[in-house]
N, CA and C atoms as an extended XYZ file, in Angstrom:
291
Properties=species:S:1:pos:R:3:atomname:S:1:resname:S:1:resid:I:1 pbc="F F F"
N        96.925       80.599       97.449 N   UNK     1
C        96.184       81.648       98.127 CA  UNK     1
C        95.387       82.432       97.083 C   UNK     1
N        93.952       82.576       97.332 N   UNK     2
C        93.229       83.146       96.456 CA  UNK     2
C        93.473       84.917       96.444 C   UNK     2
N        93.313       85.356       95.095 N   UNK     3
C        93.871       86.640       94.767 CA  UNK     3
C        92.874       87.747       95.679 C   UNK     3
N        91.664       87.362       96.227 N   UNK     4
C        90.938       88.038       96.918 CA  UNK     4
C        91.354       88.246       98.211 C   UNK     4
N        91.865       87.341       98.881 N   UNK     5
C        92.302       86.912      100.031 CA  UNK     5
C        93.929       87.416      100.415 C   UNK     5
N        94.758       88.142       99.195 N   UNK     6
C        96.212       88.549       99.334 CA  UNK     6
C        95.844       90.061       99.645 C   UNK     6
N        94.511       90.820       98.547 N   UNK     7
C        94.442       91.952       98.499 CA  UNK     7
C        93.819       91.900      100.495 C   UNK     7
N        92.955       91.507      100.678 N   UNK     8
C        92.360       91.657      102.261 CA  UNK     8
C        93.796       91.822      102.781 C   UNK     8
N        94.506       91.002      102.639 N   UNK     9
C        95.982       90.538      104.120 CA  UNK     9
C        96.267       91.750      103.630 C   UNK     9
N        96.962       92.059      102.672 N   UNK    10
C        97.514       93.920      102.605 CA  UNK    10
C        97.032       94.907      103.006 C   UNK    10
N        95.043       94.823      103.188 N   UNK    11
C        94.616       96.032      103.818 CA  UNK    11
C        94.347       95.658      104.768 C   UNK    11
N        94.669       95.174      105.989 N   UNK    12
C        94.981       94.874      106.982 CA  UNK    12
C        95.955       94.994      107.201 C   UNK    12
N        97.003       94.553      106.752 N   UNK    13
C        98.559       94.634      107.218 CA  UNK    13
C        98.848       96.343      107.142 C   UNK    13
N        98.114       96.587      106.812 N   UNK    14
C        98.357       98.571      106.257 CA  UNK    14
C        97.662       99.404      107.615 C   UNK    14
N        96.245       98.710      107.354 N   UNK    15
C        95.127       99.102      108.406 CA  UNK    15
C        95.984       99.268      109.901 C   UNK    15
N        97.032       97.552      110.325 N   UNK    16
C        97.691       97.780      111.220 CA  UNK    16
C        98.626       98.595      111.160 C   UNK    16
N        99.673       98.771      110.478 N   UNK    17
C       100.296       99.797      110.598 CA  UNK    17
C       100.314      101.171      110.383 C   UNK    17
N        99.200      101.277      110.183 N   UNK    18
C        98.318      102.553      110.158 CA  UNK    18
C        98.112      102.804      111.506 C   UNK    18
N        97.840      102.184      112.401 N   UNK    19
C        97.288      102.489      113.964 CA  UNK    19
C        98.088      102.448      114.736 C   UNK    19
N       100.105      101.598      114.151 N   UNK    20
C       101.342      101.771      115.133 CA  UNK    20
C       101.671      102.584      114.837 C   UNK    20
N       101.445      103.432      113.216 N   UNK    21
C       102.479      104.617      113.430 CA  UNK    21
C       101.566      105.496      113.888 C   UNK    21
N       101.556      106.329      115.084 N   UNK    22
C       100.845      107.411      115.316 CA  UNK    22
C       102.079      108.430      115.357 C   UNK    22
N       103.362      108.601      115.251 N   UNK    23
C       104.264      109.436      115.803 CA  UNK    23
C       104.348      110.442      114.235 C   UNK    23
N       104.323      110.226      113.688 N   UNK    24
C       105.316      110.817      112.298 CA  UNK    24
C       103.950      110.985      110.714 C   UNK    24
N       103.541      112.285      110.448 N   UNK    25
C       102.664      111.896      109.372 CA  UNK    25
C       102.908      111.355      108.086 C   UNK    25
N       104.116      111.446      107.808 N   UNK    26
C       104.630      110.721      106.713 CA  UNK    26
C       103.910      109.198      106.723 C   UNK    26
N       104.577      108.702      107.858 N   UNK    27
C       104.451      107.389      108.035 CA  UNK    27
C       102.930      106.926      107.838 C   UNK    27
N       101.945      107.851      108.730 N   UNK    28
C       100.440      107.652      108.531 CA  UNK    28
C        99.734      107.550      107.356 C   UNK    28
N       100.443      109.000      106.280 N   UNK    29
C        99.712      108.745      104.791 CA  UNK    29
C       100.453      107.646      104.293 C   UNK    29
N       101.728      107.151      104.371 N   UNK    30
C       102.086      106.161      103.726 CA  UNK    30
C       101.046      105.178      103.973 C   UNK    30
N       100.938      104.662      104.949 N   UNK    31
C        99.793      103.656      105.313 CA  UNK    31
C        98.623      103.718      104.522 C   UNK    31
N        98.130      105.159      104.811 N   UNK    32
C        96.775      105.523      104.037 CA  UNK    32
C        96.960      105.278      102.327 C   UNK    32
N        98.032      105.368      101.683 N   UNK    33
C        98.352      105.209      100.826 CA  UNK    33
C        98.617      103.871      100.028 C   UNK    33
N        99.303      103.094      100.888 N   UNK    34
C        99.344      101.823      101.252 CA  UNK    34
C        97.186      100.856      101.168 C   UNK    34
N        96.617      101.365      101.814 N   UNK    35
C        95.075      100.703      102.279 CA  UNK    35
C        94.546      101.729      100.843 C   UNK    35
N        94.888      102.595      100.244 N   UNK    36
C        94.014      102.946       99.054 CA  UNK    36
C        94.635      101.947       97.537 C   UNK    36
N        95.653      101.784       97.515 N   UNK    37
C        96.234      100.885       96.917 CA  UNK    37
C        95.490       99.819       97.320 C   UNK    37
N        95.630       98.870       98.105 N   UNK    38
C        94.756       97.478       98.104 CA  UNK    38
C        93.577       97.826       98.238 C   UNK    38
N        92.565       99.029       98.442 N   UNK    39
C        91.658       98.703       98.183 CA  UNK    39
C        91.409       99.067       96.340 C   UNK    39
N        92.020      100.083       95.800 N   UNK    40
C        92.187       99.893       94.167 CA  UNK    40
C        92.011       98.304       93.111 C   UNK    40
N        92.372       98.038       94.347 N   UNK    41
C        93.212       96.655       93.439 CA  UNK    41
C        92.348       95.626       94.076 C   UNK    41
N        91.712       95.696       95.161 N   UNK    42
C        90.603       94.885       95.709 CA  UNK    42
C        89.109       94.539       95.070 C   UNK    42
N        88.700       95.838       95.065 N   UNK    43
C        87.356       96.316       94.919 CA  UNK    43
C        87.135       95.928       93.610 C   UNK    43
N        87.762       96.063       91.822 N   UNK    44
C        87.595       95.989       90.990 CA  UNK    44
C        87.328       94.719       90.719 C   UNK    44
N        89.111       93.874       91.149 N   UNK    45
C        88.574       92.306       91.134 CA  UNK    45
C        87.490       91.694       91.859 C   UNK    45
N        86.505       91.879       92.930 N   UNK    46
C        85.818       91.601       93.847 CA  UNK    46
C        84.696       91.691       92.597 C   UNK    46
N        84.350       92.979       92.024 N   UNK    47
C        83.517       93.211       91.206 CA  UNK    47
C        83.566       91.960       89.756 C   UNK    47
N        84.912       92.144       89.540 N   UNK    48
C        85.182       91.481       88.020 CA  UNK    48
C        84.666       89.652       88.389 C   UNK    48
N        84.963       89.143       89.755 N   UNK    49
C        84.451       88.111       89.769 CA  UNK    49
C        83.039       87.575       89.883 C   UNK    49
N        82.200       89.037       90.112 N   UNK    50
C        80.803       89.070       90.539 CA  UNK    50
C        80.191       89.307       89.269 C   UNK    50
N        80.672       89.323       88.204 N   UNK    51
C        80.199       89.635       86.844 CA  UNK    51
C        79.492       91.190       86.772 C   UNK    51
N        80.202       92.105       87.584 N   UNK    52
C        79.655       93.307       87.402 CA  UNK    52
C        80.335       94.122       86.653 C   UNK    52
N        79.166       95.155       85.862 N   UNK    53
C        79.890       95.699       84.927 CA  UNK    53
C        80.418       96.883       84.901 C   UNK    53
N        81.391       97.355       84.093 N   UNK    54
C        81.523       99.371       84.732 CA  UNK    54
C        82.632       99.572       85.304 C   UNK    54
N        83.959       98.326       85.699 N   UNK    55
C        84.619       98.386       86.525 CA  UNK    55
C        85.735       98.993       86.260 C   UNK    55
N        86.086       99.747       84.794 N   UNK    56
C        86.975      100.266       85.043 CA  UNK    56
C        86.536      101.951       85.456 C   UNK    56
N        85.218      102.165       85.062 N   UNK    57
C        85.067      103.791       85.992 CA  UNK    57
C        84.766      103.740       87.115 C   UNK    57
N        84.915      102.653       88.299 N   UNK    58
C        84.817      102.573       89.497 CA  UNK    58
C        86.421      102.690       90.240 C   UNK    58
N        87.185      102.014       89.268 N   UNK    59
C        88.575      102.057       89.686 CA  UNK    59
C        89.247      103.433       89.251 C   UNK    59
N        88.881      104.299       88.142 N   UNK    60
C        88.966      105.190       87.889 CA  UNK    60
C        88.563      106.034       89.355 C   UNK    60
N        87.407      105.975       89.552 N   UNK    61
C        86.577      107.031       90.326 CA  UNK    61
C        87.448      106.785       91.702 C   UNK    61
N        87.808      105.649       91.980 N   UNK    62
C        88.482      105.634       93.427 CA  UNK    62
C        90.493      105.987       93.290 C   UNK    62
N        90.525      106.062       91.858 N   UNK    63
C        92.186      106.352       91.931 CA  UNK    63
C        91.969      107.890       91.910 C   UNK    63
N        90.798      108.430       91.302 N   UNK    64
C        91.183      109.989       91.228 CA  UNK    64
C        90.823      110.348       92.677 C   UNK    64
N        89.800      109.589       93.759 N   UNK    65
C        89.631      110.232       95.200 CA  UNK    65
C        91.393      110.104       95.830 C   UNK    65
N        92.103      108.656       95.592 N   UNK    66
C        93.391      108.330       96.411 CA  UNK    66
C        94.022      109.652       96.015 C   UNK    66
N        94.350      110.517       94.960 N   UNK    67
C        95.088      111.083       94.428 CA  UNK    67
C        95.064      112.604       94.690 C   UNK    67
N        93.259      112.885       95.182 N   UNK    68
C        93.222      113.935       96.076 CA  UNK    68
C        93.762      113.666       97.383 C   UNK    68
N        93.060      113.008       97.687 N   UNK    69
C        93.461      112.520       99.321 CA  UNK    69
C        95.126      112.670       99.561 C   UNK    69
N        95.965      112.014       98.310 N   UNK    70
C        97.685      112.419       99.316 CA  UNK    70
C        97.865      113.644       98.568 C   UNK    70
N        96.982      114.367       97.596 N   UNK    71
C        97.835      115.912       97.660 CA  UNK    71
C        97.354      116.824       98.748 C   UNK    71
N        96.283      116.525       99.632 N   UNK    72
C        95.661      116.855      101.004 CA  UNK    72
C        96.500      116.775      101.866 C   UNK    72
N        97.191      115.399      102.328 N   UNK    73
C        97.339      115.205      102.883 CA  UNK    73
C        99.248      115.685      103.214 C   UNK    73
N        99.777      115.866      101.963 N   UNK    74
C       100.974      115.887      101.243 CA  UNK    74
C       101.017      118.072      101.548 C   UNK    74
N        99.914      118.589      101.490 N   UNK    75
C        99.764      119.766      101.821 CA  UNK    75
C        99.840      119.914      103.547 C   UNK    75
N        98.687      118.775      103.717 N   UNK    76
C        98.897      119.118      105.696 CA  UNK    76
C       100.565      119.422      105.984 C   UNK    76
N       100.828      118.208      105.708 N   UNK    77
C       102.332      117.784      106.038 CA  UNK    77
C       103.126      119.079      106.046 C   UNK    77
N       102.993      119.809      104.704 N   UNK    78
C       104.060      120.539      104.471 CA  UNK    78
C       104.045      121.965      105.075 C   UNK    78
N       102.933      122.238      105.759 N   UNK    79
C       101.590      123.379      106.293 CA  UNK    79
C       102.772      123.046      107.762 C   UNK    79
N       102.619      121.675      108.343 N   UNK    80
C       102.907      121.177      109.835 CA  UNK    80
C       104.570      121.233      109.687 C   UNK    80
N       105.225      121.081      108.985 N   UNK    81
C       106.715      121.299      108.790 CA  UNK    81
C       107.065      122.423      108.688 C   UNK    81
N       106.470      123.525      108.231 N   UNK    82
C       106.940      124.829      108.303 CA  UNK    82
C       106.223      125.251      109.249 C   UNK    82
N       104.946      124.995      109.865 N   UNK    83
C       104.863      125.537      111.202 CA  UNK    83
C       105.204      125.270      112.114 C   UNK    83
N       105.516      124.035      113.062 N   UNK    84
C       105.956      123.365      113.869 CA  UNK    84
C       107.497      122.733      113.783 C   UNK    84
N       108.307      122.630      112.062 N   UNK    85
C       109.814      122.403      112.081 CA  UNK    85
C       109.378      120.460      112.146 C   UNK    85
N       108.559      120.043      112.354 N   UNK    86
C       108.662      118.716      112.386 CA  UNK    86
C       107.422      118.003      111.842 C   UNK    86
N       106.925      116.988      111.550 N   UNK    87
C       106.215      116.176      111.423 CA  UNK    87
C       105.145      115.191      112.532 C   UNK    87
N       105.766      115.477      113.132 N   UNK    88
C       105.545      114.717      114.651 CA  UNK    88
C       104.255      115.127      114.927 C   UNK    88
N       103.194      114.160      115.388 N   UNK    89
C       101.931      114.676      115.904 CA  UNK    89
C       102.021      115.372      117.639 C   UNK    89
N       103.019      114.974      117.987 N   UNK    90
C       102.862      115.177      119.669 CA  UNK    90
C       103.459      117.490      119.595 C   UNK    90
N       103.671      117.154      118.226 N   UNK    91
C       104.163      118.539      118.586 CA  UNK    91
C       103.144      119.543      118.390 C   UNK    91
N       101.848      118.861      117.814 N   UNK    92
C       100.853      119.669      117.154 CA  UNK    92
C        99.849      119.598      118.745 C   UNK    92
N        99.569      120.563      119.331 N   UNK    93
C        98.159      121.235      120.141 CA  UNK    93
C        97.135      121.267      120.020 C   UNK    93
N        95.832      120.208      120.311 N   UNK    94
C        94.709      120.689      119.680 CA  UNK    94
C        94.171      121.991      120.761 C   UNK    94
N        94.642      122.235      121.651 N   UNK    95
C        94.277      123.319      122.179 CA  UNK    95
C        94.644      124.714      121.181 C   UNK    95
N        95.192      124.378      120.194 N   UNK    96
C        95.764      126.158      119.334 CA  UNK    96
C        94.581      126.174      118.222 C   UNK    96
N        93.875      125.272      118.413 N   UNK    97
C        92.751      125.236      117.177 CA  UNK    97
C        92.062      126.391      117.512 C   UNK    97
């Protein structure tokens, strides 16, 4: 199995379980966390086989976005646990916006 073709099946396999877990946000950034990882690890080699050059400040540039993204997201969480006591999306209202 070509190394291009393992990184795709993982961001997919993520992508899907990204869209079963809707109950729990943990579970969601894991996913999201999960699809920034294969795409880290995607995108560079995709490049490295295309003879393009630069690729380690592209992988740079996308590990420092993953790294905002779960302390964002790692903040929601902890924002929704002390306001609501749970994690759970069904407990959150978009009517209280």
């Amino acid at each position: 199995m070509n190394i291009l073709s393992m990184f795709q099946v993982s961001y997919f396999l993520t992508l899907v379980a990204f869209i079963i877990q809707r109950t729990h946000l943990l579970m969601a950034l894991l996913c999201l966390e999960g699809m920034m990882l294969s795409l880290v690890l995607l995108i560079p080699s995709f490049l490295y086989m295309t003879s393009m050059i630069n690729i380690s400040a592209i992988a740079l540039i996308m590990l420092t976005l993953g790294a905002c993204e779960a302390s964002i997201g790692l903040s929601i969480m902890v924002n929704m646990s002390r306001s609501y006591g749970s994690d759970l999306f069904k407990s959150v209202s978009s009517n209280k916006c």
